[in-house]
C-alpha positions in Angstrom: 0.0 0.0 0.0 1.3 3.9 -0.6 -0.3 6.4 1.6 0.1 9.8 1.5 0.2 12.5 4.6 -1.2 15.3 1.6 -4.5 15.5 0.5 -2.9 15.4 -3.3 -2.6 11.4 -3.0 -5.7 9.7 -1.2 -4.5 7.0 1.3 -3.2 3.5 -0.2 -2.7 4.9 -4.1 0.1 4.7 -5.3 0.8 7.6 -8.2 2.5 5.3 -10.7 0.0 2.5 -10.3 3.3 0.4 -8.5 3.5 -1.8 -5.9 1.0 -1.6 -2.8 3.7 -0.7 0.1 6.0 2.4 0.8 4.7 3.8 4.4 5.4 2.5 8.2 4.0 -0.5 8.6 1.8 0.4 11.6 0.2 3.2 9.0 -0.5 0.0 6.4 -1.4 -2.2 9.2 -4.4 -0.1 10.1 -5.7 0.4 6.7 -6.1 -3.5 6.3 -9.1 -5.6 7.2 -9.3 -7.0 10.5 -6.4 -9.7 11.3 -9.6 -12.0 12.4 -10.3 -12.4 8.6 -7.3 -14.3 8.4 -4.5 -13.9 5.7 -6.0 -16.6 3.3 -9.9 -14.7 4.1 -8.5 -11.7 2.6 -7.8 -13.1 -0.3 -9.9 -15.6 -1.1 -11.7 -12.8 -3.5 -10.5 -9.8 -4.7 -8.4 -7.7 -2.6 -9.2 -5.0 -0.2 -7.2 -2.8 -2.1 -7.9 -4.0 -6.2 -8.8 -0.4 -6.7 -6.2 1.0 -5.6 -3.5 -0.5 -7.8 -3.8 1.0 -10.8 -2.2 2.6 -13.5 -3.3 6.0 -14.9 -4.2 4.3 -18.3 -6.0 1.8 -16.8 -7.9 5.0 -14.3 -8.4 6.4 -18.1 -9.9 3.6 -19.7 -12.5 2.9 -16.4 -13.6 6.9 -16.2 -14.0 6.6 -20.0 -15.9 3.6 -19.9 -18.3 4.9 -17.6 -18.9 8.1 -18.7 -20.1 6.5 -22.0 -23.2 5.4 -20.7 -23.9 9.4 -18.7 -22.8 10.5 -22.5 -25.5 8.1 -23.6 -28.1 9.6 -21.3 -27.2 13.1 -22.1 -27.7 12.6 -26.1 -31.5 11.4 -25.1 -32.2 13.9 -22.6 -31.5 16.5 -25.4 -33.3 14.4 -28.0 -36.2 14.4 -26.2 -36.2 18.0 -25.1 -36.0 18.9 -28.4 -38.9 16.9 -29.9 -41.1 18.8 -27.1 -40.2 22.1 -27.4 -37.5 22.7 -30.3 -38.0 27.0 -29.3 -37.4 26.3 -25.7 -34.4 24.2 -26.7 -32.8 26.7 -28.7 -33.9 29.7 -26.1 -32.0 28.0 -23.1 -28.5 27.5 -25.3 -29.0 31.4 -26.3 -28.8 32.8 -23.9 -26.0 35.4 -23.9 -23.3 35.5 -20.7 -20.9 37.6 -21.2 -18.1 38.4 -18.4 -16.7 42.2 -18.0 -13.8 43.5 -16.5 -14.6 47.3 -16.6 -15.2 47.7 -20.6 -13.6 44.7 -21.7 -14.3 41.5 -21.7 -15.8 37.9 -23.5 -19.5 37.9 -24.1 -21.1 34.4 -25.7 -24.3 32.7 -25.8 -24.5 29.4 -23.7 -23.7 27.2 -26.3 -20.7 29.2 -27.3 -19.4 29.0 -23.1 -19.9 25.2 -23.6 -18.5 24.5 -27.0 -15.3 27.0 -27.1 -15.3 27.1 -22.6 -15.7 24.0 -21.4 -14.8 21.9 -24.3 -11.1 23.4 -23.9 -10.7 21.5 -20.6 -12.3 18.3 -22.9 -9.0 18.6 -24.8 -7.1 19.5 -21.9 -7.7 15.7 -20.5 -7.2 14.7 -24.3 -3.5 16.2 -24.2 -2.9 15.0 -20.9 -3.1 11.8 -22.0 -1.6 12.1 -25.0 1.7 13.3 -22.8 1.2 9.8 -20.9 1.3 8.2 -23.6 4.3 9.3 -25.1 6.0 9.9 -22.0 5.0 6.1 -20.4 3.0 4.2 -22.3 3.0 2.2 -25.5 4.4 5.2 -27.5 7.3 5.9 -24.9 9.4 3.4 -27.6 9.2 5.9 -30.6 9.6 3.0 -32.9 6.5 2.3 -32.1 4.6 5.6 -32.9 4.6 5.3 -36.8 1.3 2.8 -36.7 -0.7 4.3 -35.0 -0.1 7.7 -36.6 -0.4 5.9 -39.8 -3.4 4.1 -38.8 -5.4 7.4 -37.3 -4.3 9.2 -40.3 -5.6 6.8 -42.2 -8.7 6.8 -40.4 -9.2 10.0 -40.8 -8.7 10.8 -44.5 -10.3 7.9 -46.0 -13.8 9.0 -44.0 -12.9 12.5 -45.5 -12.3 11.5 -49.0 -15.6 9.2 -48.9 -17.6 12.7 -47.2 -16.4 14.6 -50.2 -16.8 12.3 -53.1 -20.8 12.3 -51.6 -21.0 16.3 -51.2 -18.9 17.1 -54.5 -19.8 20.8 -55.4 -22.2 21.5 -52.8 -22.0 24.6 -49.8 -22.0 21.0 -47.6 -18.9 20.3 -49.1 -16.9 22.2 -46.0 -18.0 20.2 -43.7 -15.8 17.6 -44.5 -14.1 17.6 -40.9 -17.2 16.0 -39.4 -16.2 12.4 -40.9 -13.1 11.9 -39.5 -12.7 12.2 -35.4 -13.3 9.3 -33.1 -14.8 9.9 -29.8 -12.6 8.0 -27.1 -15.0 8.2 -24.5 -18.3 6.9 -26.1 -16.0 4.3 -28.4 -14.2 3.1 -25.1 -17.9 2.7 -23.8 -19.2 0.8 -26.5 -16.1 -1.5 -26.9 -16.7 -2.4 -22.8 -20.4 -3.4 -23.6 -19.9 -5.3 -26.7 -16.8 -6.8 -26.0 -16.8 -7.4 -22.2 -13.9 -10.2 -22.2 -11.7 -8.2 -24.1 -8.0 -7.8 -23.3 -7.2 -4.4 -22.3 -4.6 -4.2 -25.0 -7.5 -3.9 -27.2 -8.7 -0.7 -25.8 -5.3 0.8 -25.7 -4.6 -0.3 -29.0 -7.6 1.9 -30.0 -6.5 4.8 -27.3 -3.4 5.2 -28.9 -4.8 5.8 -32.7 -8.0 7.8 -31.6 -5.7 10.1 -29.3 -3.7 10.8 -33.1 -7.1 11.7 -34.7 -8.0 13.6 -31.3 -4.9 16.2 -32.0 -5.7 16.2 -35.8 -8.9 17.2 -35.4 -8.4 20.0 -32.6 -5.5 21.2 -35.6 -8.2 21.4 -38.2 -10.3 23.2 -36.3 -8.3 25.5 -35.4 -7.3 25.8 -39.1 -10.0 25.4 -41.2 -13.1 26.4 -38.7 -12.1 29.3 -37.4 -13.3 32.4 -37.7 -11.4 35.7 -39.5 -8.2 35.3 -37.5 -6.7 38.6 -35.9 -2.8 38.8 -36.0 -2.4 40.5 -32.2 -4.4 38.7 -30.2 -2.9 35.4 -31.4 0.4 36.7 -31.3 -0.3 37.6 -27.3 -2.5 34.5 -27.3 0.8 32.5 -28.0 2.8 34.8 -26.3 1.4 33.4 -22.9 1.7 29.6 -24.3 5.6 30.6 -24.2 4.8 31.8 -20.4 3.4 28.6 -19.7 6.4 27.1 -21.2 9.0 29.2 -19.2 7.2 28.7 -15.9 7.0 24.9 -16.3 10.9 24.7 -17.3 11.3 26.7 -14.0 9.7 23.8 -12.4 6.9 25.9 -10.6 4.3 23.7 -9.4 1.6 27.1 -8.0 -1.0 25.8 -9.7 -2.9 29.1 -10.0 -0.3 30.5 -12.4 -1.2 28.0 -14.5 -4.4 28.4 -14.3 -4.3 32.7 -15.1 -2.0 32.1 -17.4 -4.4 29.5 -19.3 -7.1 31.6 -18.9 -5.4 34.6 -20.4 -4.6 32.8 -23.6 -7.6 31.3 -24.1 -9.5 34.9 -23.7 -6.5 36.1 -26.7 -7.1 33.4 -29.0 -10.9 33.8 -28.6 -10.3 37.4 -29.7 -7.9 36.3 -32.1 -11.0 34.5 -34.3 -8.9 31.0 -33.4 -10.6 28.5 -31.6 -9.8 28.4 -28.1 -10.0 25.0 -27.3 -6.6 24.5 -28.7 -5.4 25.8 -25.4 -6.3 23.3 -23.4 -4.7 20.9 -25.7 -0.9 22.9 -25.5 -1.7 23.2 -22.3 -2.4 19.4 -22.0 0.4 18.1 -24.1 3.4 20.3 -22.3 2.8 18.9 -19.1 5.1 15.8 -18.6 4.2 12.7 -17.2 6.8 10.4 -15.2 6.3 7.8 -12.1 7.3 8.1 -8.3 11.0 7.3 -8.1 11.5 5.4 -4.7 14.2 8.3 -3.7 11.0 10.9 -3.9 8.5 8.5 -1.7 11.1 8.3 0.9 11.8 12.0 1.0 7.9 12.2 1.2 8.3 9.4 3.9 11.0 11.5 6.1 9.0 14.8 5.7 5.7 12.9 6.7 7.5 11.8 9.8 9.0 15.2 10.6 5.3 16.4 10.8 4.2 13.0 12.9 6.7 14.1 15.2 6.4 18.2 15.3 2.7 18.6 13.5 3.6 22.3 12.4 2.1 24.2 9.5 5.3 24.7 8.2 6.3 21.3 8.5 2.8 19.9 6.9 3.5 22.5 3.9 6.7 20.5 3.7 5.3 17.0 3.6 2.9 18.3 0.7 4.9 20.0 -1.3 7.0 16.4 -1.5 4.0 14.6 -1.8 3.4 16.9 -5.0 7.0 16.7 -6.5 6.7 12.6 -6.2 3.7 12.7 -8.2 3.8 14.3 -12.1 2.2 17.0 -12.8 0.5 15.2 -15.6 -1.4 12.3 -13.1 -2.5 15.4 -10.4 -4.4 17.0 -13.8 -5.4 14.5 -14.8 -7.2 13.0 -11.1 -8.5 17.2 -11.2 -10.1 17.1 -14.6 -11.1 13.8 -16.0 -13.9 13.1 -14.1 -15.1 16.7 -14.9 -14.7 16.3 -18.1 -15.8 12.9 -18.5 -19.3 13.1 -16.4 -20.1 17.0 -16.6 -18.9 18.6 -19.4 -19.1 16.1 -22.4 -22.6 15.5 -21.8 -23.5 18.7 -21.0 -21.9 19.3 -24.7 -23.9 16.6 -25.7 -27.0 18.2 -24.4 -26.1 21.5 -26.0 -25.7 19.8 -29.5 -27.4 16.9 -29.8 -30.8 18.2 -30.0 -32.7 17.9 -33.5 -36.6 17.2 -34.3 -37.1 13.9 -35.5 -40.2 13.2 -37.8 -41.0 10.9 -40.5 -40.3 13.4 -43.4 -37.4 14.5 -42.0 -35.9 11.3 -42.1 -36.9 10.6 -45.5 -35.4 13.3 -46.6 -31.9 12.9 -44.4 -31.4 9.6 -45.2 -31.1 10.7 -48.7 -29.0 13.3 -48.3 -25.4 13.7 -49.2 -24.4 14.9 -45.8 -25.9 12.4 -44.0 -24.8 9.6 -46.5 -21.6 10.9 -46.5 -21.1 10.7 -42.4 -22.4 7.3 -42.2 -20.7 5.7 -45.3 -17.4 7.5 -44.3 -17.8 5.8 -40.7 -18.7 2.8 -41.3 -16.3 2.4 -43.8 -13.9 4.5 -44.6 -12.8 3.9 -41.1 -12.5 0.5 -40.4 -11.0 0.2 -43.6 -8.4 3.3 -43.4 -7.0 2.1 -39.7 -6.7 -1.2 -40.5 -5.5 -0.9 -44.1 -2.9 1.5 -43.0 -1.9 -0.6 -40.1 -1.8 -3.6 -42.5 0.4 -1.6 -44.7 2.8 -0.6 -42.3 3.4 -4.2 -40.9 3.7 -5.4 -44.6 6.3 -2.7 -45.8 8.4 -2.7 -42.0 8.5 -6.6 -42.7 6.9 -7.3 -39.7 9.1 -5.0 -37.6 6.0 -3.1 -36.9 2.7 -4.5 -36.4 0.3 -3.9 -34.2 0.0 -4.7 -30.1 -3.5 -6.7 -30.9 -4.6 -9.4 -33.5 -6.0 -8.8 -36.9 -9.7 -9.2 -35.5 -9.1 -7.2 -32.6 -7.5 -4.4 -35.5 -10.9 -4.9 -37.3 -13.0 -4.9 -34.4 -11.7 -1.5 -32.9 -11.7 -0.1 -36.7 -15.4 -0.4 -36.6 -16.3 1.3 -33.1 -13.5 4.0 -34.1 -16.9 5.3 -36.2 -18.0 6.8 -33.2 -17.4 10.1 -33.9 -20.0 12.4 -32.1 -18.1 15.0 -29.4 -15.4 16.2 -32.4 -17.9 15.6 -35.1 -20.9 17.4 -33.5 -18.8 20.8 -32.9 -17.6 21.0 -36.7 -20.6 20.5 -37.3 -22.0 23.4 -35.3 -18.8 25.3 -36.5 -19.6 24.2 -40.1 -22.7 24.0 -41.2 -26.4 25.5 -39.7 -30.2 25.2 -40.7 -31.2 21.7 -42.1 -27.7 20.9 -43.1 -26.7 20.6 -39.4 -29.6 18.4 -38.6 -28.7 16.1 -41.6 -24.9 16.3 -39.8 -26.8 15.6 -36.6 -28.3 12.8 -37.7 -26.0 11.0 -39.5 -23.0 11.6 -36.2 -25.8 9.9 -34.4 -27.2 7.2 -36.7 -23.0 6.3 -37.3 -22.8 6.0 -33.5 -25.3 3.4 -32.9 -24.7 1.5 -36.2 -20.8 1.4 -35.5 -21.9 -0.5 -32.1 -23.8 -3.1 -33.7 -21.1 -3.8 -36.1 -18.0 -3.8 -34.0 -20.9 -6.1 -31.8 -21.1 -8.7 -34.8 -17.3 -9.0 -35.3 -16.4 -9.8 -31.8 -18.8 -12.4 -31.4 -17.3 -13.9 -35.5 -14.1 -13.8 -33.1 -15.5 -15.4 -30.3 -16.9 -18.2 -32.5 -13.6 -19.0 -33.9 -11.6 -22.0 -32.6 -9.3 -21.3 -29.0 -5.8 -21.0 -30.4 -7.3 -19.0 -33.6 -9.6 -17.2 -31.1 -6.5 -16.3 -29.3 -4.0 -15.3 -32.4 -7.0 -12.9 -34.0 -7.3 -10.9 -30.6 -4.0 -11.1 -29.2 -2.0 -11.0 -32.6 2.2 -11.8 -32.4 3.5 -8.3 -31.8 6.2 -8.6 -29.3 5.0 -6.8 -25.9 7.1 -3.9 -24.4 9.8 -5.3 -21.9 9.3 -3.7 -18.4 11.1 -5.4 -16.8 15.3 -3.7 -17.7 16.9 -6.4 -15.7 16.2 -9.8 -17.2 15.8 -12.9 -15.1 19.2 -14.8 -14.5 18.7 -18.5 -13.2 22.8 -18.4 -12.1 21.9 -15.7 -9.2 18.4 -15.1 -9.3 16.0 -16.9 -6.5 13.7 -19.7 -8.8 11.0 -21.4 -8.1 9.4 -23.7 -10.8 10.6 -25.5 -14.0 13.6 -23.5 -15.6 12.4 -23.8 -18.7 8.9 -22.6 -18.3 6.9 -20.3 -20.3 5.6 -18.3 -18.1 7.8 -16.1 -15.4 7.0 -14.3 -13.1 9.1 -12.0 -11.3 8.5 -10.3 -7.4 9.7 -7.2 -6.0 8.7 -7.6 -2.6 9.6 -6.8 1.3 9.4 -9.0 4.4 8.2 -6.6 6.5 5.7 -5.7 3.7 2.2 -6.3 5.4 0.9 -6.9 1.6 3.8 -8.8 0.1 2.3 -11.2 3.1 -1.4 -10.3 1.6 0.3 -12.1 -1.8 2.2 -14.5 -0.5 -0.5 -17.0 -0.2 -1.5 -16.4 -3.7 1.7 -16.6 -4.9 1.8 -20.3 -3.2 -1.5 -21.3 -4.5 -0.4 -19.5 -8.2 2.4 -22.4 -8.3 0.4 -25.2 -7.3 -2.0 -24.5 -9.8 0.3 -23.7 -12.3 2.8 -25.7 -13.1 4.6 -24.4 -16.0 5.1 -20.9 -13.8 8.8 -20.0 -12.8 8.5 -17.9 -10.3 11.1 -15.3 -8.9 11.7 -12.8 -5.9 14.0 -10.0 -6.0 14.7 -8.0 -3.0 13.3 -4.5 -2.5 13.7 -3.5 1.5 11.8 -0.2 2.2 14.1 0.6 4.9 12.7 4.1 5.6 9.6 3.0 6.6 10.3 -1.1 7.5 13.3 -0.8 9.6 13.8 -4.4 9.8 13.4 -5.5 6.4 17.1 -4.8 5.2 18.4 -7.3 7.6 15.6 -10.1 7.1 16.2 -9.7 3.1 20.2 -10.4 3.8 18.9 -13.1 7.1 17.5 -15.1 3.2 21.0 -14.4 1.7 23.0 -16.0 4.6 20.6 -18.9 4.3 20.8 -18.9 0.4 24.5 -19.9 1.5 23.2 -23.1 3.5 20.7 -24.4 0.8 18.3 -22.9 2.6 17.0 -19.6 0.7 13.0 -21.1 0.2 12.6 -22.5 3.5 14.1 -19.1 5.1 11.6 -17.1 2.4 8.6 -19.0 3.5 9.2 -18.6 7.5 9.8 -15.1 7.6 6.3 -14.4 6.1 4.8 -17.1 8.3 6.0 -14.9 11.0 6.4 -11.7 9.2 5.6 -10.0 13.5 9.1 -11.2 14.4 12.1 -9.9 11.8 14.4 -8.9 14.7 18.1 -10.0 14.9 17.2 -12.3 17.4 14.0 -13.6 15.8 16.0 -14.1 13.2 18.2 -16.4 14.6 15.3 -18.6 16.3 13.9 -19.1 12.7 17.7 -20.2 11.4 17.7 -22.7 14.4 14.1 -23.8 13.8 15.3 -24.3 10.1 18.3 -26.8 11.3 20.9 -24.0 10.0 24.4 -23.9 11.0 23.2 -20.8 13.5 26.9 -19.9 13.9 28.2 -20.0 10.1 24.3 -17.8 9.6 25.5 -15.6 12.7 28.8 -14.7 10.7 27.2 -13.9 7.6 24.8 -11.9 9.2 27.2 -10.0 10.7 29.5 -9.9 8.3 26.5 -8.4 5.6 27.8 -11.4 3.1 23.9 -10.8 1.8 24.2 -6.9 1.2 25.5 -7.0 -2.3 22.8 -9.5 -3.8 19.9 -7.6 -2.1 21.8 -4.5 -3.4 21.8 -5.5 -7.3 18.1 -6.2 -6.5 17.5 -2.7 -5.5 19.4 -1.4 -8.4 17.2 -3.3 -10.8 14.2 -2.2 -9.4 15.5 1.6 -9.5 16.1 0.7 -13.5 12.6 -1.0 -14.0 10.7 2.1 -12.5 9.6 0.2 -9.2 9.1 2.0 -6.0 7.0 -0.1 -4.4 6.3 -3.9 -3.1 4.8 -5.9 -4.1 5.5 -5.4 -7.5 5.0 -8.6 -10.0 6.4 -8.8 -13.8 4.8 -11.0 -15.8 7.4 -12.6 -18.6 9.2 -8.8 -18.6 5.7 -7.2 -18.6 4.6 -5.2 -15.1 1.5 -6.3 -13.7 -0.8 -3.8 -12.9 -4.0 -4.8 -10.8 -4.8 -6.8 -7.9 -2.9 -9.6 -6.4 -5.2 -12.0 -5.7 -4.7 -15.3 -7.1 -8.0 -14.7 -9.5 -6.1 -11.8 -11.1 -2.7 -13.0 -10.8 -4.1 -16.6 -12.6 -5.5 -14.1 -15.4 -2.1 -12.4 -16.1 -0.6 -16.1 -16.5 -3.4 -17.2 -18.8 -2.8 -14.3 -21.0 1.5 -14.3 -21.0 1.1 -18.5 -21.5 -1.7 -17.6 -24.4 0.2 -15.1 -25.8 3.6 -17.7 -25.4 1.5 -20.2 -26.9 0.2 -18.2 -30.4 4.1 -17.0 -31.0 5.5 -19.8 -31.0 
């Protein structure tokens, strides 16, 4: 578990989504259940603390997910309001605002606060997590960022070129940009109904190629649907994006400079006849993203204790700000904003835009009508057919060198719900076109939604009809997954337990005085007996700042590593994880039949320091600050560490094993 003394990091998260324990162990102690329960009651389900073990993606993908379905609801909601009362509808969202500072000062109707307000803090989250990306996830290996550029550009101009061959000569012909965006959050949301068994490499496979067509088609707006542009106001309106950009390299963390500074260019390129959303997105995309290195917890550790001991405002100013410097800048936005943006301010755009009267002659006439034809065709197929034709094309010219994380099913299937387009589509289409034209657009954005759900519906369950290993191959595919692990396994020095040669390894991180590397212990145990073509490995990481007797009992397993002994040490000290003391120590070497004297020289000697030393070092270079911390055949687990998630992950690395070889 990580607990933090600052409000920034709620109690047993850890910012980097790492392992569960990096505070005193009477701080952990009292955030677990009852010792009644029992070790093996806790986890005989999901653990206490599943949630809580996360990674930011993985927080992206859930919030997204969600907020589909309050998306959903908002797009009815403004349906129906607009069938009763179309003038009432269009009354409330015209309603002028306008906000003065003396005789200056940004006046819009309500729609207008929503679409060019709001929406920038929308794309604000979108360039967040763009950052992530680049900065930790799938794209941090730049070799890796040509597909899914290739494949959202391909997405995108394929639904273009389709939108224009239908609107060829026509005043409809600008809205062209409508075609071509997908909306994460409502394609994340049909993707969790229709495909509920999914890997989650799936949805991040379609994350990382809708985030490309995300920040194309904030750039087109910005380019093509803008209004008359005025030179000075961009010019200051980019001016204070260079602010932004100084302060940040300054490393100040006050967020309410940020915040006036944001606010200042967005009011200058609003002026400037440039849509202002795009500030949000710089805004989003220059703030870095980076985990908790274990030399920032303990300084948050130290200064936490510093205020235990001497609870001063001076000193509690102290233990936040290091709280706030452990944690990037990017995952603290990102915990601020996405849920605002995800549950409030999409669908409130949603029921700002969505609203159109729907009769009998109207649809008729829409579904006749190049705009509509040309949004539905150009979604339905131009999309599944550019991002998986460019992907295809990609692997086939790189040789293979480059081919996507996912099977060719899994390509297909997330090709089809990528023709979700609706939050990026619907404001072009405000931006673009008005009168019938936009409730054509309307119509066809919403008709593309639902239709791309039912498809991407009937090609997972095609998938899920074909045989296992086929099954397996078409969703998992035979892309090489991103090592995570820098140090790799050596069976001449490393701790093994398990066949050798097995396919699956699985690699520990853990602590003895850890209160939740003794939660997983017992479904580490019943993860070998019921697996036996695991090899299973633990690696020291002592957390001496906060488990002062962990050190010693990590080199207690060295010294008996020198009798035979390492496993049988290994398994005692968690049976009796409430007595790691030097002398404790010694009982559980006599009780284990060891030479207590030849143990007593190498314990005092340290003979064990330089082994659980290379350990640390290789957790420093694999990014872990935490225990328990599992890798999965070089791939970090993320998650729970029950046995029914941790018997998931081996499933998946011996499927995976099983389709590439």
């Amino acid at each position: 578990m990580s607990e933090s003394p600052a409000s920034e990091a709620p109690p047993g998260e850890m910012p980097d989504g790492g392992g569960a324990c990096t505070v005193p162990a009477g701080e952990a102690l009292n955030s677990v259940e009852p010792s009644g329960a029992g070790v093996e009651g806790l986890l005989s389900g999901r653990t206490a603390w599943a949630r809580r073990m996360e990674t930011p993606l993985r927080t992206f993908l859930r919030t997204e997910t969600g907020s589909a379905l309050v998306l959903a609801g908002a797009t009815v909601a403004a349906l129906i309001w607009a069938n009763i009362s179309i003038s009432s509808y269009d009354k409330v969202w015209a309603t002028r605002l306008a906000v003065l500072v003396g005789s200056s000062g940004v006046s819009l109707d309500l729609r207008g606060f929503v679409n060019s307000g709001l929406m920038a803090f929308f794309f604000l989250v979108v360039g967040l997590e763009a950052r992530r990306e680049f900065d930790r996830g799938e794209l941090r290996v730049r070799s890796r960022l040509a597909l899914p550029v290739l494949a959202g550009l391909g997405g995108m101009i394929l639904p273009i070129g389709i939108y224009l061959i239908a609107n060829a000569g026509r005043p409809s012909e600008h809205g062209w940009g409508m075609a071509m965006s997908t909306d994460t959050a409502f394609a994340l949301g049909a993707l969790a109904l229709v495909g509920r068994r999914l890997p989650d490499r799936v949805r991040t496979y379609l994350l990382t190629f809708s985030v490309v067509d995300d920040l194309a088609g904030i750039a087109v707006i910005a380019v093509v649907y803008s209004g008359r542009i005025r030179v000075v106001p961009l010019v200051i309106g980019l001016g204070f994006l260079a602010v932004a950009v100084v302060i940040r390299a300054r490393r100040v963390r006050y967020g309410p400079a940020y915040l006036m500074v944001g606010i200042a260019a967005w009011v200058a390129f609003l002026k400037s006849g440039v849509d202002p959303i795009m500030v949000g997105l710089i805004l989003g995309l220059l703030t870095y993203a980076y985990g908790a290195t274990r030399a920032s917890l303990e300084q948050a550790s130290e200064a936490f204790r510093q205020f235990r001991e001497q609870p001063t405002a001076e000193l509690a100013a102290s233990a936040r700000g290091s709280v706030r410097t452990a944690i990037s800048p990017n995952d603290r936005l990102a915990q601020i904003f996405h849920p605002w943006s995800s549950y409030v301010i999409v669908p409130l755009f949603a029921l700002a835009n969505a609203g159109i009267v729907i009769n009998g002659s109207f649809l008729a006439r829409a579904y006749t009508s190049p705009v509509t034809l040309g949004i539905l065709i150009g979604y339905l197929v131009g999309k599944p057919l550019g991002t998986a034709g460019c992907a295809w094309l990609v692997t086939k010219f790189s040789h293979g060198r480059l081919r996507p994380p996912v099977g060719w099913g899994a390509v297909v299937g997330a090709g089809t719900v990528a023709g979700i387009g609706f939050t990026v589509s619907l404001l072009i289409a405000s931006l673009a076109l008005t009168g019938t034209e936009l409730a054509e657009a309307k119509l066809g954005i919403l008709s593309a939604a639902l239709a791309a759900s039912g498809l991407t519906w009937i090609i997972f369950r095609l998938v899920n009809q074909l045989p296992a290993r086929t099954r397996l191959r078409a969703l998992l595919g035979t892309a090489e997954v991103i090592t995570d692990l820098v140090v790799p396994v050596d069976p001449a020095r490393d701790h093994l337990r398990g066949p050798e040669k097995a396919p699956v390894t699985v690699v520990e991180y853990g602590d003895f005085e850890c209160p939740f590397c003794g939660q997983a212990e017992p479904a580490v145990r019943k993860l070998l007996r019921d697996f036996g073509d695991v090899r299973y490995v633990w690696r020291h990481l002592p957390l001496n700042d906060v488990h002062p007797e962990a050190q010693l009992a990590a080199e207690a397993t060295e010294a008996a590593a020198r009798q035979g002994a390492f496993w049988d040490m290994h398994d005692r000290l968690f049976d009796h994880q409430d007595a790691l003391s030097a002398r404790d120590l010694m009982g559980h070497a006599a009780a284990l039949g060891l030479d207590t004297e030849r143990f007593a020289a190498d314990l005092r000697k340290h003979v064990g320091m330089a082994h659980v030393s290379e350990d640390v070092e290789s957790a420093d270079l694999s990014g872990v600050s935490g225990t328990p911390t599992f890798f999965i055949n070089g791939k970090r687990h993320y998650g729970a560490y029950d046995i029914e998630n941790l018997s998931r992950a081996v499933k998946l690395a011996a499927a995976r094993t099983k389709i590439t070889n």
